[in-house]
Backbone as a chain_set.jsonl record, in Angstrom:
{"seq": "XXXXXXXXXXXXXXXXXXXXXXXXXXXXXXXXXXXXXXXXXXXXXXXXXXXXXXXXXXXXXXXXXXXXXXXXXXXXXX", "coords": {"N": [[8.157, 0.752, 11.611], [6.872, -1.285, 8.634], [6.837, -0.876, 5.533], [4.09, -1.678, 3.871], [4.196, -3.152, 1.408], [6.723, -4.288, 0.483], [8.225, -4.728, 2.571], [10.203, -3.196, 3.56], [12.221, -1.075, 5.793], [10.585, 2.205, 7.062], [9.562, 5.023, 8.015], [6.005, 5.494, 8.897], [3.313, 8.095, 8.421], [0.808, 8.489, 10.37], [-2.362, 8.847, 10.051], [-5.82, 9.796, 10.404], [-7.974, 7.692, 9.191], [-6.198, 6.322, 7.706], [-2.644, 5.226, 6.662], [0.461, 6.632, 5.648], [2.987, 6.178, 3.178], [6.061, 6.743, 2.107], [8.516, 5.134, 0.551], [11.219, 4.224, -0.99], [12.077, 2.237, -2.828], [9.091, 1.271, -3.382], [7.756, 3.42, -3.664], [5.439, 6.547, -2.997], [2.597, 6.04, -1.045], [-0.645, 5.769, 0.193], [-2.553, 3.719, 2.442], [-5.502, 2.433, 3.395], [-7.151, 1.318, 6.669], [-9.036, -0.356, 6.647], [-7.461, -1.786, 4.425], [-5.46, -2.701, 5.636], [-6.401, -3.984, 7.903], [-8.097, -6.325, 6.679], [-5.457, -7.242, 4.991], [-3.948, -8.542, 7.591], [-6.452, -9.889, 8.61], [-6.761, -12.198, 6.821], [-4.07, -13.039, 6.464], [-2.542, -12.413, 4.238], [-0.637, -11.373, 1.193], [1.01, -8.618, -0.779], [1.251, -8.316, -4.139], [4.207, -7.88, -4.963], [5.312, -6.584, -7.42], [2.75, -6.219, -8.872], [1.587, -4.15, -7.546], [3.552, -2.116, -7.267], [3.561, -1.617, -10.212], [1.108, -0.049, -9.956], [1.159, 1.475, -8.462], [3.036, 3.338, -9.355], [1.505, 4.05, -12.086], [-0.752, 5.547, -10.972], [0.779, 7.922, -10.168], [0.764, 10.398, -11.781], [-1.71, 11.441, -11.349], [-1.725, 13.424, -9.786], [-2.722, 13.108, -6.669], [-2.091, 11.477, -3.768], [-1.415, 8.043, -4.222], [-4.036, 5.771, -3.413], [-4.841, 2.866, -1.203], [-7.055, 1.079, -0.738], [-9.353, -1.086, 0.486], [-10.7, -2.672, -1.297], [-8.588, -2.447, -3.421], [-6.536, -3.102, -2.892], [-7.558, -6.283, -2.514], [-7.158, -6.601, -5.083], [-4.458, -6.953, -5.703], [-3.227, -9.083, -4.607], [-1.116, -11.757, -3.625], [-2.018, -14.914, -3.759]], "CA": [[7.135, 0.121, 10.783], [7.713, -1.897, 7.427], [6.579, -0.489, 4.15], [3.234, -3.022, 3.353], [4.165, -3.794, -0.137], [7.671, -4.902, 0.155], [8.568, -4.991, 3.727], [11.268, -2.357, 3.81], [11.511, -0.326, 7.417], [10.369, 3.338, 6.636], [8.528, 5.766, 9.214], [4.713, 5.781, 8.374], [2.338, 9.111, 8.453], [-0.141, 8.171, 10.673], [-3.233, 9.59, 9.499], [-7.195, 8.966, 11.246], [-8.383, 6.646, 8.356], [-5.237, 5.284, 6.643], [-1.094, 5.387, 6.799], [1.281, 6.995, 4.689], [4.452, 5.756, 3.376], [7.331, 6.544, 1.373], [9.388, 3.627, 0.42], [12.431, 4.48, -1.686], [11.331, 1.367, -3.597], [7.638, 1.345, -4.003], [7.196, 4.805, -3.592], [4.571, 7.383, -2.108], [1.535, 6.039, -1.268], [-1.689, 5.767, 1.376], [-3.035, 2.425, 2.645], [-6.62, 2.384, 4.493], [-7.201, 0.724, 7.749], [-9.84, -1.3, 6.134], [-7.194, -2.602, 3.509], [-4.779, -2.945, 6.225], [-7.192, -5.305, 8.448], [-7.96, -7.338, 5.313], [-4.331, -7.57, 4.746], [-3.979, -9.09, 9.047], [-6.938, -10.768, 9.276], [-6.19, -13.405, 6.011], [-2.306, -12.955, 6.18], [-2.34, -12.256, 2.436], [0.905, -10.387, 0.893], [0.995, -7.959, -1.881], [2.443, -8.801, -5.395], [5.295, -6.548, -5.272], [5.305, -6.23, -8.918], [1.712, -5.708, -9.53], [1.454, -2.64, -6.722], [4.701, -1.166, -7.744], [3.111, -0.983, -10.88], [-0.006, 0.229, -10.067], [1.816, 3.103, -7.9], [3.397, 4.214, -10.837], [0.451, 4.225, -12.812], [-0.98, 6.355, -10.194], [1.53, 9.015, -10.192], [0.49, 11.769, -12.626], [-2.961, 11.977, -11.005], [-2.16, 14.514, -8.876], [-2.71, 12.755, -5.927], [-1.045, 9.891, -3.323], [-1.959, 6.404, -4.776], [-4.74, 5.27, -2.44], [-5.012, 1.913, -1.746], [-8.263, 0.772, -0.002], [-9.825, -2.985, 0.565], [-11.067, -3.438, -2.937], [-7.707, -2.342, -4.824], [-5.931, -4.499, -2.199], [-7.797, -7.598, -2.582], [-6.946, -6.852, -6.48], [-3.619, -6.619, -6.026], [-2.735, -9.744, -3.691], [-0.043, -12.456, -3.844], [-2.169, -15.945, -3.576]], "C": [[7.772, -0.315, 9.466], [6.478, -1.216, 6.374], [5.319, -1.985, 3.446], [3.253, -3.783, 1.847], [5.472, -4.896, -0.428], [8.594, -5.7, 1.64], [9.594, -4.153, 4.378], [11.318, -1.411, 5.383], [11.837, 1.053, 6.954], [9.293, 3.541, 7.685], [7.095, 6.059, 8.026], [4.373, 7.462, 8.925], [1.118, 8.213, 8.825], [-1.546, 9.11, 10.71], [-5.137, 9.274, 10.309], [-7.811, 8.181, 10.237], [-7.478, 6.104, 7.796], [-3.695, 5.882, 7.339], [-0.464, 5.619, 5.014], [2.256, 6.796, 4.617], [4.871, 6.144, 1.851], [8.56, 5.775, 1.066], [10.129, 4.005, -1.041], [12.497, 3.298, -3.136], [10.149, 1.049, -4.135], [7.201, 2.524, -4.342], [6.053, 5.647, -3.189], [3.22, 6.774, -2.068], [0.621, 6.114, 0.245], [-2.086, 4.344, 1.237], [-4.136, 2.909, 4.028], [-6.813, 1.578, 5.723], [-7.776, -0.264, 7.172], [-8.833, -2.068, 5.456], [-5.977, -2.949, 4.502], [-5.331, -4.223, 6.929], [-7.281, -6.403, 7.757], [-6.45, -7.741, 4.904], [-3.933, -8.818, 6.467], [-5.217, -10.329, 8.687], [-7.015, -12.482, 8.016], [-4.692, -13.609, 5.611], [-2.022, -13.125, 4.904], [-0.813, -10.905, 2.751], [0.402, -9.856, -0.028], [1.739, -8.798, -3.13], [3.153, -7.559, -5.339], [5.087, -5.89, -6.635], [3.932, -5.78, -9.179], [1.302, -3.987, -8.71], [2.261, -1.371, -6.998], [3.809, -0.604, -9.078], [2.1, -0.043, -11.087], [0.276, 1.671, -9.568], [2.247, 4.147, -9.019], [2.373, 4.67, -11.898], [-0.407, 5.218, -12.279], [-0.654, 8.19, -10.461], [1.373, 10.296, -10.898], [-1.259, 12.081, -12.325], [-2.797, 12.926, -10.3], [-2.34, 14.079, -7.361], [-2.102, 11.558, -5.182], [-2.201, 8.967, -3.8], [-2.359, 5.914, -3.202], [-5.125, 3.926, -2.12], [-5.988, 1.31, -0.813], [-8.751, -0.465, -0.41], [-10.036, -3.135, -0.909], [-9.444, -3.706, -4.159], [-6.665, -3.602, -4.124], [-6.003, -5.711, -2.737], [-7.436, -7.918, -4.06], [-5.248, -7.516, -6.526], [-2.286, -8.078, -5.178], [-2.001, -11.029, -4.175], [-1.074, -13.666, -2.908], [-1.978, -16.631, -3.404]], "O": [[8.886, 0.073, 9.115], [5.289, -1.183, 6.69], [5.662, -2.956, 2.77], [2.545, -4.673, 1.375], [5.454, -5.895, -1.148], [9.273, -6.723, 1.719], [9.878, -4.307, 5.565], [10.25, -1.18, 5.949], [12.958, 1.321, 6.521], [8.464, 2.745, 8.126], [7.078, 6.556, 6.9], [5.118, 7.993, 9.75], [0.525, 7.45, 8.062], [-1.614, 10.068, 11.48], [-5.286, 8.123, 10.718], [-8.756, 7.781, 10.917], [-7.873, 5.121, 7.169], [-3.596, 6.713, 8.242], [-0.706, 5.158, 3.899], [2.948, 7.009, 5.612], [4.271, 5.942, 0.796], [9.624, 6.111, 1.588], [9.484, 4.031, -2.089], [12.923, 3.607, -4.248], [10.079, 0.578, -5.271], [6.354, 2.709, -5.216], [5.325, 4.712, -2.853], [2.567, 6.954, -3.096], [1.17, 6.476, 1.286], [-2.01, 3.762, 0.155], [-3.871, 3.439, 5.107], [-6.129, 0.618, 5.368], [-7.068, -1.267, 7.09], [-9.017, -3.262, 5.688], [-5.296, -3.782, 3.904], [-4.884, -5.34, 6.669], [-6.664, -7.419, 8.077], [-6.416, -8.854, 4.38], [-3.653, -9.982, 6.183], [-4.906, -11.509, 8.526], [-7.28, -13.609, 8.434], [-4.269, -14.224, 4.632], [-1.248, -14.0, 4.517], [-0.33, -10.176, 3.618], [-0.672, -10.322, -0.408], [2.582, -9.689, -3.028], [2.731, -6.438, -5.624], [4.713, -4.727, -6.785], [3.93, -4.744, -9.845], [0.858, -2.983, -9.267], [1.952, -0.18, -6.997], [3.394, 0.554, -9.111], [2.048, 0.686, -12.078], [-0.168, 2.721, -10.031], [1.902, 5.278, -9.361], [2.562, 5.724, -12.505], [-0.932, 5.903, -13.157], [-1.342, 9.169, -10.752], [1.968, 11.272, -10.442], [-1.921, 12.849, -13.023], [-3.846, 13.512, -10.033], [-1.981, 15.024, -6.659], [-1.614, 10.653, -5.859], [-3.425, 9.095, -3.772], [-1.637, 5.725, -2.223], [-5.999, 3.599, -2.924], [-5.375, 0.965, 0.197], [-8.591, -0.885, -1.556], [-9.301, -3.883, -1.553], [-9.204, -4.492, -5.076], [-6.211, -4.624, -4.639], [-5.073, -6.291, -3.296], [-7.362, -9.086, -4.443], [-4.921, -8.423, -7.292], [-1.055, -8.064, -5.177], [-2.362, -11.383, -5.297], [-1.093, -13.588, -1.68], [-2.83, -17.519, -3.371]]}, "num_chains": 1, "name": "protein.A"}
């Protein structure tokens, strides 16, 4: 599998509502089915740069950076 932010090939955590990835470059996060579909069914890309950041921004919550249809559609390369 490729890493949905950048494209890198890294083994997902397949999970029953979302996938987990570690990408040596983007770094630890979760992606929902929902924001996955939405990603397929308008072949939209990420902004590398704006997700990376947002991961990072993430990071001292305590929890993996979740990224579900809404933060997606925020976060997309037009």
């Amino acid at each position: 599998m490729s890493c949905y932010i950048c494209g890198r090939s890294v083994a997902p955590i397949l999970l029953p509502d979302s996938e987990e990835y570690s990408c040596p470059d983007c770094g630890h996060y979760r992606i929902t089915g929902a924001a996955i579909e939405l990603l397929q069914q308008h072949v939209w890309k990420f902004d590398v740069y704006l997700v990376r950041r947002w991961i990072a921004d993430q990071q001292g919550s305590g929890t993996t950076p979740l990224i579900d249809a809404n933060i997606a559609a925020r976060l997309m390369y037009y």
